[in-house]
N, C-alpha and C positions, 0 to 999 in steps of 0.2 A: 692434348697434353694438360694434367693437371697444375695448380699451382701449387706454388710451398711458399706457406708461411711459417717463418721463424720469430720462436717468441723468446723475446729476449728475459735478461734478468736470472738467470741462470747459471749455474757455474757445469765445466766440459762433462760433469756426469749428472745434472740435471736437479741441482738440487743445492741450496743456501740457506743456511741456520746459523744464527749467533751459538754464541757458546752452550755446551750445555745439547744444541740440536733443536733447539729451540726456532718458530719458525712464528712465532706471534706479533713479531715486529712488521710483517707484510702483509696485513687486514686494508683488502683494498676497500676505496671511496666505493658508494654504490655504482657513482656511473661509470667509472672502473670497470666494477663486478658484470656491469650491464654487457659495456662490451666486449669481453669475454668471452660470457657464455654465451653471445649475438657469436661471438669467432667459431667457438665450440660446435654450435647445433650446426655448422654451416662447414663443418669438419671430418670427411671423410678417416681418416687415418691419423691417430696421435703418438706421438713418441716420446718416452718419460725416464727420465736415467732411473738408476737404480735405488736412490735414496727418495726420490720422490716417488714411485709406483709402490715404494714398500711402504710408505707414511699413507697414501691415499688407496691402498689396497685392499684396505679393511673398513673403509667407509665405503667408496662405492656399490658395494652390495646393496646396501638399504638405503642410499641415498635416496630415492624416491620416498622412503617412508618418513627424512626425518627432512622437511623440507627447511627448516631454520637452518 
């Protein structure tokens, strides 16, 4: 049996923005960031509401290219 982790911080369709849609208010600390993406690589299966898969849709493609 696999495990499921739930990552919090989220609203039921998977996605929080001030006003506007704005989403710059949630620039994590690096060790934050760290373990994250430590969660990430170690993450079989992700699931992303609708408003965030469509904000991060058009970066992932070339995320490897722009590594900042």
């Amino acid at each position: 049996m696999r495990k499921l982790i739930y990552g919090m911080n989220l609203t039921l369709d998977g996605y929080i923005a001030a006003p506007g849609d704005d989403i710059g208010w949630s620039v994590p600390s690096d060790e934050m960031f760290q373990f994250w993406s430590d969660q990430l690589q170690a993450t079989d299966l992700s699931l992303y509401g609708r408003k965030l898969w469509q904000t991060m849709g058009s970066y992932w493609p070339t995320a490897d290219q722009q590594p900042n």
